[in-house]
C-alpha positions in Angstrom: 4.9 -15.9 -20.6 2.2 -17.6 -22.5 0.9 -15.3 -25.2 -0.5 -17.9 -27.4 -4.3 -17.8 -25.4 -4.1 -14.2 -25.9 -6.3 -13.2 -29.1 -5.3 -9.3 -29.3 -3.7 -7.9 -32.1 -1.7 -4.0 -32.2 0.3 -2.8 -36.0 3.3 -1.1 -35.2 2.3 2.2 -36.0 -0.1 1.8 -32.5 2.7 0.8 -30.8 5.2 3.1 -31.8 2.4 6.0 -30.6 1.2 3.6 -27.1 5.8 4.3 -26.7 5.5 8.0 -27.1 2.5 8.8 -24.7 3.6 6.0 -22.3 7.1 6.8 -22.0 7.0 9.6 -19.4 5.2 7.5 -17.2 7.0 4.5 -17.1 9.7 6.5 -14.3 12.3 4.5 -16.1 14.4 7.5 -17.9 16.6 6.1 -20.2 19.7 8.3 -21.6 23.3 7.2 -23.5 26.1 6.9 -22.2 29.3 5.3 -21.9 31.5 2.9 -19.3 33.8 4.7 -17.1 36.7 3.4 -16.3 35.8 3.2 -12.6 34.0 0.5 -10.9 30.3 1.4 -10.3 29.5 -1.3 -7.7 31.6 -1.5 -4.3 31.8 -3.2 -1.5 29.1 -6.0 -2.0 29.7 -10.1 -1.9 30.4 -9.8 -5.2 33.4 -7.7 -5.5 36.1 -10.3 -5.9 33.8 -12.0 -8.5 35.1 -12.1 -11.8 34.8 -14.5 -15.1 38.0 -16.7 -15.6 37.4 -15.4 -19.5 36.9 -12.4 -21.3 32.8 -12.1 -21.8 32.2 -8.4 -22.8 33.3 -5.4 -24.6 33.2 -3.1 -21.3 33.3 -0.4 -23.7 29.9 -0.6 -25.5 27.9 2.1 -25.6 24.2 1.7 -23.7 21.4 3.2 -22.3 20.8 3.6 -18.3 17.7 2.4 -16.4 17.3 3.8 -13.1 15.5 1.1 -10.8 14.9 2.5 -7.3 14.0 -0.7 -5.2 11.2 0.1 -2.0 8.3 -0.8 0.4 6.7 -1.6 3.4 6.0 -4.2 5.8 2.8 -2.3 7.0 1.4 -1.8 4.7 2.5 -4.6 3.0 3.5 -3.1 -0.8 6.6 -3.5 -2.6 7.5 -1.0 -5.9 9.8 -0.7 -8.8 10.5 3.3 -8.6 7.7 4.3 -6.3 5.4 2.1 -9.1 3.8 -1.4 -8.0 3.3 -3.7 -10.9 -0.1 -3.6 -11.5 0.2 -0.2 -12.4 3.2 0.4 -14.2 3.5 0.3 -18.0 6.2 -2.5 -19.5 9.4 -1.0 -20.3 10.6 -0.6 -23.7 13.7 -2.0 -25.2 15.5 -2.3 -28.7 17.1 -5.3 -30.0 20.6 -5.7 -30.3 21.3 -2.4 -27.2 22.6 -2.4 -24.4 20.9 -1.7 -20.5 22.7 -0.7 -17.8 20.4 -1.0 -14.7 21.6 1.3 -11.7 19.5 -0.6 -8.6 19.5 1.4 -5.6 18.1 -0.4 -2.2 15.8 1.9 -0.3 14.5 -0.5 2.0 16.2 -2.5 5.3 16.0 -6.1 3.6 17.9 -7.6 0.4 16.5 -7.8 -3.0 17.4 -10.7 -5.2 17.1 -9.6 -8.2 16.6 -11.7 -11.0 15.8 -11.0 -14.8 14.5 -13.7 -17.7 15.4 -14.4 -20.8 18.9 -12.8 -20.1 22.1 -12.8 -18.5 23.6 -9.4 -15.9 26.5 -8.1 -16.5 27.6 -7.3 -12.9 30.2 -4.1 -13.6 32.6 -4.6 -10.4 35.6 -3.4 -12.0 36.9 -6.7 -13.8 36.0 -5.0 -17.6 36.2 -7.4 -20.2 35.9 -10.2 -17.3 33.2 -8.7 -14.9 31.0 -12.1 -13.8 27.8 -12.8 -15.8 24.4 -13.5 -13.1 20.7 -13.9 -13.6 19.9 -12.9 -10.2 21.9 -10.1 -7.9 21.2 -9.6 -4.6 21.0 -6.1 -3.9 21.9 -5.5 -0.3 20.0 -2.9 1.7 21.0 1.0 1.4 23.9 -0.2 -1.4 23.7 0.9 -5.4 24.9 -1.7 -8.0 25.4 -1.4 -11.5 24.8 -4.2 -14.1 24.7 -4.3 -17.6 22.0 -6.7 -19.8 22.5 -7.1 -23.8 18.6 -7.1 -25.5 19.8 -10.4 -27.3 17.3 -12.7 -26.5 14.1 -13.6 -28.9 12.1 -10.7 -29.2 8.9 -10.5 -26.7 8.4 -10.0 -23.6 10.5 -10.9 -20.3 9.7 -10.5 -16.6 12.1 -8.7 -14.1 11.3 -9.2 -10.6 12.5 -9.3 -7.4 12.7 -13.2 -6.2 11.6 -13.0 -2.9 8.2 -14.0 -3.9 6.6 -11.9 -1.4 7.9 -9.0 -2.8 7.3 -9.7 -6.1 3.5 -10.9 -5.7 3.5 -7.3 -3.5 4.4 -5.3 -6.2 8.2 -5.5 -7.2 8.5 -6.6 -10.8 8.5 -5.2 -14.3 8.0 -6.6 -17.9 10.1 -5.6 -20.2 8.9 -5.5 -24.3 11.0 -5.7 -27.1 10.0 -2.5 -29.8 9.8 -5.5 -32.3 7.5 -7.3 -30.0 3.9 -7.0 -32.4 5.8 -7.9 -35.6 7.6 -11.0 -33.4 3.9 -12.0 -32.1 2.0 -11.6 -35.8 4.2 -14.2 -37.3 3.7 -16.9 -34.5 -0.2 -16.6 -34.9 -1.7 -19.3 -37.0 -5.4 -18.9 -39.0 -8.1 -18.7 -36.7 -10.1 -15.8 -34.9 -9.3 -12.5 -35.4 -7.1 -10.8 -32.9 -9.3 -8.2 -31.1 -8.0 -5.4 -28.8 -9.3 -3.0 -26.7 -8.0 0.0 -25.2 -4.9 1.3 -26.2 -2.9 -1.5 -25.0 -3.3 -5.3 -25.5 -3.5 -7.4 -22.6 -0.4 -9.5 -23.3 1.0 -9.5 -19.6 -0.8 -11.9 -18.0 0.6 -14.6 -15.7 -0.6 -16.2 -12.6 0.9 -14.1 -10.0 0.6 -10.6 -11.3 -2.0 -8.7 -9.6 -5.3 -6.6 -11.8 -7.5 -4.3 -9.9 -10.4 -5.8 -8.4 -13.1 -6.4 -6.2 -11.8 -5.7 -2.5 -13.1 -7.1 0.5 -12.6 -6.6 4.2 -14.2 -6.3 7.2 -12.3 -6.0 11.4 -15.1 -6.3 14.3 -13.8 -5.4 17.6 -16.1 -6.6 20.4 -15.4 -6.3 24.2 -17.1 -7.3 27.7 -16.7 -5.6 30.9 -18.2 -8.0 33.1 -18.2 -5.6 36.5 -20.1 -3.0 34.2 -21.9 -4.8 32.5 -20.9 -2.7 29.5 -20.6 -3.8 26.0 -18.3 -2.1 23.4 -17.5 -2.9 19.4 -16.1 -1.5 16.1 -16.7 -2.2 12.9 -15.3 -1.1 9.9 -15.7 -2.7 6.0 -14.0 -1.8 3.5 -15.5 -2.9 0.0 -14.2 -1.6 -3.9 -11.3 -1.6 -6.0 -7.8 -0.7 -5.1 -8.4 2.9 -4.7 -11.5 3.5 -4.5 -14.0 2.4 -1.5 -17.1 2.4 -0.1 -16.8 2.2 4.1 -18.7 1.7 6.7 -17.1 2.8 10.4 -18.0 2.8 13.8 -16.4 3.3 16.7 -17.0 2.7 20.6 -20.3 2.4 19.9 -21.5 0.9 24.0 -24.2 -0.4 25.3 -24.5 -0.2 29.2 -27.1 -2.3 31.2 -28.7 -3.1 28.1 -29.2 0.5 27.0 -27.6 2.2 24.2 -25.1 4.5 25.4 -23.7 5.4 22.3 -23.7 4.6 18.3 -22.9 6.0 15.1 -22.0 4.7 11.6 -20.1 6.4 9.3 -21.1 5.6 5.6 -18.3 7.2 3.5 -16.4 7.2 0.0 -12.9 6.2 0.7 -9.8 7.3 -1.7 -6.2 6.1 -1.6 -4.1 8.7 -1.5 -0.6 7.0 -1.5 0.3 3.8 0.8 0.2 5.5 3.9 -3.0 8.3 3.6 -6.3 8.1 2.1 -9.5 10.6 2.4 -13.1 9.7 3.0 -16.5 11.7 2.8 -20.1 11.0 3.5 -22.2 10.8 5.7 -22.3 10.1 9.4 -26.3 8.8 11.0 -26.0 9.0 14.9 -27.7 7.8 17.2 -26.5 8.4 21.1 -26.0 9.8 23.0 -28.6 12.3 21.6 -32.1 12.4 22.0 -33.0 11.9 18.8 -31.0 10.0 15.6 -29.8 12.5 13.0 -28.0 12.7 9.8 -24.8 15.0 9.4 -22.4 15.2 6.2 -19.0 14.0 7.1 -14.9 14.3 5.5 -11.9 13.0 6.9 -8.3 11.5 6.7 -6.6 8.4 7.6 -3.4 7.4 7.7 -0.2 6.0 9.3 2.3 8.8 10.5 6.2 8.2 10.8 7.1 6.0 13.8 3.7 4.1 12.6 1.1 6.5 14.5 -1.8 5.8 13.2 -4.6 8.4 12.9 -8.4 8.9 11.9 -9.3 12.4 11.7 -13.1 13.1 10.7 -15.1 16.3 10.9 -18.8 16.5 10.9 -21.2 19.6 10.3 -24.2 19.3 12.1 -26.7 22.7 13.2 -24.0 25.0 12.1 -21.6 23.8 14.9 -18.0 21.8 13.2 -17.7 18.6 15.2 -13.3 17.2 15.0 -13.0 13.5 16.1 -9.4 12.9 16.0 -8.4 9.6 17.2 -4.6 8.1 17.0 -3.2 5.4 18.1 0.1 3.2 18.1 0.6 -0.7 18.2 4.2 -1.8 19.5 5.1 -5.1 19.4 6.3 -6.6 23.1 6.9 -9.9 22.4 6.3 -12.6 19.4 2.1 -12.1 19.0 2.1 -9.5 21.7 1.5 -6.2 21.3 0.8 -3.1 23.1 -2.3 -0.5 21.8 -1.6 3.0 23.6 -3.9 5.9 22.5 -6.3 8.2 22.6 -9.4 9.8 21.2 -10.1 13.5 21.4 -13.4 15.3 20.4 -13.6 19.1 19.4 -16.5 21.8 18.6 -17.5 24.7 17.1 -20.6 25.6 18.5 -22.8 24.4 21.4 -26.0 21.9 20.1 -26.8 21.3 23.9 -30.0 19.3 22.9 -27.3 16.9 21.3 -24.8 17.1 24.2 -22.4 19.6 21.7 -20.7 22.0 23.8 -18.0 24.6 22.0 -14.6 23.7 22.5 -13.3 20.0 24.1 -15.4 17.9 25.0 -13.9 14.4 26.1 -10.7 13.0 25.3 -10.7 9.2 25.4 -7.3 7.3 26.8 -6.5 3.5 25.8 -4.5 1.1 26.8 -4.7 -2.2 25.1 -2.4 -5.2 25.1 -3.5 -8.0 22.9 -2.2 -11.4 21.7 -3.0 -12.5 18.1 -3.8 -16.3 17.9 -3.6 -15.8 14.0 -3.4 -13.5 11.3 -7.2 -12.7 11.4 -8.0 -13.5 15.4 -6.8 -11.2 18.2 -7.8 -11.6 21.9 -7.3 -8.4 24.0 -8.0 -7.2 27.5 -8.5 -2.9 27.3 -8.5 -0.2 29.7 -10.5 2.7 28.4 -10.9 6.0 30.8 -12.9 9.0 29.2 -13.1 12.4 30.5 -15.6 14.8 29.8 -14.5 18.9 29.8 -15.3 22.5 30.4 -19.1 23.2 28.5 -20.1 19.5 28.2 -19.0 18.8 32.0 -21.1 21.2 33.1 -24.3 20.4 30.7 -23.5 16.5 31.7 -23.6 17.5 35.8 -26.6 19.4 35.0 -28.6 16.3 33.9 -27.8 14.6 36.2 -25.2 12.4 34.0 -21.7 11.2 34.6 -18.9 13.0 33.6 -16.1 10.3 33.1 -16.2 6.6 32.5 -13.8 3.7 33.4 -13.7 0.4 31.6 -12.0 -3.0 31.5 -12.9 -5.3 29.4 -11.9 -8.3 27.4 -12.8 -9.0 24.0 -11.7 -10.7 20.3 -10.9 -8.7 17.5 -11.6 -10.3 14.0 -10.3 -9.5 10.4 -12.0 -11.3 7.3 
């Protein structure tokens, strides 16, 4: 890594405290102890490897670092003990001690690991002649133990894993020699002072690690049913940093012989919980099918579910009646770009608002079926079947007025994520 751009400037004494309030967070635990006389990795492609000399006392003492490997295709994230890079602290290391790293595979792909600056010590029960690597493959579900001596030039080194995907994704780690500000002061040469700000200088800086940022995306779903003549979209925008967001949703809004059938926008904060859940509230301004547009306050959760079910649960208070729009969904691949959409959207309530067409208890549930082919990454064409049925109170009120009380649609459309 190129530090000599990098005008910052930390005495040890900062350092040494930055190590003692950082330490606990790193969720690299690091403990003494000694080599057994077992062998800690088994059956890998590396078992019968061994070095045709003697390379290492077996027998030195070291300290453990735990590194549980991890992610997901969808979402697409990739961690170091639950961590992703970009928010993980570098790990410490002394010169002159020895590492053991115990990598345990939690995920259903290999994970070539690879580390600069240094050699591994694969332990595979050789001892003095277990096979120096720079990389190790770590197969899925398997644990394997290598050893590293901190023997190189004092700085700092990256550790990541070299599928390049994974690594942009999230799955690396720098590690920092203790020594590292004493190391950096004697390469500087006269010129501006070093500045720093924060608690921590910004020495890790390389072209494909990843600094939270400005966030952009927007998926519009329009669709056509031509016998109809009905028109349906979604929107939704996400725009902010890495957890936090501002949104803007809306879903099946229709228009319907060139009225407005229905329409509402959902103006929200949106917080990442984890890599699977995150929460929203704000505020929802509707439109249809009410008589007149209103504003209600609005919370909710979204999230994927095991089996990758996704789901969209929002409430909304309006006139002292609880409205739940729960919505889930699940996208199964058929073929290579094909998928299958299957879901449905249900709508619950507290309290009747009959001017608004709110009637206590269920009041539609929504049923989709959509297969669609993607063309690319960001272009998806689909053809959908949407059936919604209208229930008990808001049948009734519906019949009353004269309206219908279910609705059938097939349309085609494009779906587009930018």
């Amino acid at each position: 890594m190129d530090m000599t751009s990098e005008h910052t400037s930390m005495d040890m004494s900062s350092m040494k405290e930055f190590s003692k309030n950082h330490e606990h967070s790193m969720n690299m635990e690091a403990s003494e102890h000694f080599m057994s006389s077992s062998s800690p990795t088994m059956e890998t492609k590396y078992q019968n490897l061994k070095s045709p000399v003697k390379k290492n006392n077996p027998n030195k003492p070291f300290k453990e670092i735990k590194v549980k490997l991890s992610g997901y295709m969808n979402p697409y994230m990739w961690f170091i003990n639950d961590v992703p890079e970009h928010e993980a602290e570098p790990i410490l290391i002394e010169p002159g001690k020895r590492y053991r790293l115990t990598f345990t595979n939690e995920a259903m792909m290999p994970h070539p690991m690879h580390i600069h600056g240094h050699f591994f010590i694969l332990r595979n029960g050789h001892g003095e002649y277990d096979p120096f690597l720079h990389t190790i493959e770590v197969p899925p579900g398997a644990t394997i133990v290598a050893d590293f001596d901190a023997d190189a030039q004092g700085g700092q080194w990256f550790f990541h894993c070299h599928h390049l995907y994974h690594m942009v994704a999230g799955m690396a780690r720098t590690f920092r020699y203790s020594t590292f500000m004493e190391d950096y002061k004697k390469t500087q040469t006269e010129g501006p002072e070093p500045h720093c700000s924060g608690s921590e200088p910004e020495f890790v800086k390389h072209p494909m690690g990843h600094k939270p940022h400005l966030h952009k995306a927007s998926f519009i779903d329009i669709g056509y049913d031509p016998y109809h003549n009905v028109q349906k979209g979604n929107l939704n925008v996400l725009m902010g940093w890495d957890k936090h967001k501002l949104q803007l949703y809306s879903e099946d809004a229709e228009i319907r012989k060139g009225k407005v059938e229905s329409a509402d926008l959902d103006i929200d904060y949106w917080y990442l919980l984890s890599e699977f859940w995150a929460i929203k509230g704000g505020a929802n301004y509707f439109y249809k099918p009410s008589h007149y547009p209103y504003w209600q306050p609005m919370v909710g959760i979204e999230g994927l579910f095991p089996y990758f079910i996704y789901t969209n649960l929002r409430t909304y208070l309006h006139e002292g009646s609880v409205k739940f729009d729960l919505q889930v969904s699940r996208d199964t691949q058929l073929a290579h770009n094909f998928y299958l959409r299957t879901g449905l959207r249900g709508v619950v309530a507290t309290q009747s608002v009959k001017k608004d067409f709110i009637t206590r208890g269920l009041n539609y549930i929504e049923y989709i079926v959509r297969p669609y082919y993607t063309v690319t990454p960001n272009v998806a064409l689909f053809f959908e079947c949407d059936y919604t049925q209208d229930y008990a109170k808001l049948k009734k009120l519906l019949h009353r007025n004269g309206q219908p009380t279910s609705e059938k649609v097939f349309m085609g459309g494009v779906s587009l994520l930018f």
